[in-house]
Every structure is written in structure tokens, then in C-alpha cells.
N, C-alpha and C positions, 0 to 999 in steps of 0.2 A: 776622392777615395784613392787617388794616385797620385805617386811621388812626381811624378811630371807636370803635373794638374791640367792634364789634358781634358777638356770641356765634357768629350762624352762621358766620360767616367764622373761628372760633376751629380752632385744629389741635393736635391732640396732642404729645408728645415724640414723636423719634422720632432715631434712629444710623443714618447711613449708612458703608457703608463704600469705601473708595478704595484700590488695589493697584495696584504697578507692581515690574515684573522685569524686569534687563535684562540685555543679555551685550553686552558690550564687550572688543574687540580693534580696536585704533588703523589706522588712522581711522574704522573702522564701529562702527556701534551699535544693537543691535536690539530692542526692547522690545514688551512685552506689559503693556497698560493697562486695570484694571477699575475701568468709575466708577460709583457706586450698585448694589456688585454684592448689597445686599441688598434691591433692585429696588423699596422703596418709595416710594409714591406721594404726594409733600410738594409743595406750591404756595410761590409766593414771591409772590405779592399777590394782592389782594382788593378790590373794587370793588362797589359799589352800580351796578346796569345802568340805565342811563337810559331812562327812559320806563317802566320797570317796576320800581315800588320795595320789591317784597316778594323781586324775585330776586337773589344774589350773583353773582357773577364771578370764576371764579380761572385765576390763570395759576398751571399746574404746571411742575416741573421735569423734566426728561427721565428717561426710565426709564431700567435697567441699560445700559449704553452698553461695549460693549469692540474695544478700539483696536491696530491694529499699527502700529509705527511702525520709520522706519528712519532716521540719519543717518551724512553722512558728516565 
């Protein structure tokens, strides 16, 4: 997760999954959206903290998130 590729900032593999259902009849459209529904915990960057250089920094990605939605 770090331009350095410093070890602590290293992250495992890891599968997320993303689901979407929807029922459509003209003009509406109703859906049902699961994002990260296998709820794990993955960072998308890494950073050395200033002023403190033995500690990392990570920005994680949002956990299981699920979504209704409607158009018309």
C-alpha cells in the first residue's frame, strides 16, 4: 500500500464481493445493492506519519455497505 513497499504497510490477498438485483417495469426501477458484502477490512493507501517515523497510516475502504435505490 506504500510507494516504498515498506513490509508493515504490506496487505494480504483478499475477494470482495459486489451484488446488485433489480425489478424493472417502465419507467421505474428498483434495486437492491451489496458492496463488500463479504465485509472485509482492505486499505487503499499507506503513509509514513510525520513526525513519528516508526508509525504507518492507512486509509481503509468502507465496510459492507448496502444500498436501495430507485429510478424513474
Amino acid at each position: 500500500l506504500e510507494q516504498t513497499y515498506n513490509p508493515d504497510a504490506q496487505q494480504d490477498g483478499f475477494v470482495k464481493l459486489d451484488a446488485r438485483l433489480a425489478l424493472q417495469a417502465d419507467p421505474f426501477e428498483f434495486a437492491i445493492v451489496g458492496r463488500n458484502l463479504t465485509n472485509r477490512i482492505t486499505g487503499n493507501h499507506a503513509f509514513g506519519t510525520p513526525f513519528a517515523p516508526t508509525i504507518i497510516s492507512k486509509y481503509n475502504d468502507p465496510p459492507r455497505t448496502i444500498l436501495l435505490t430507485a429510478r424513474i
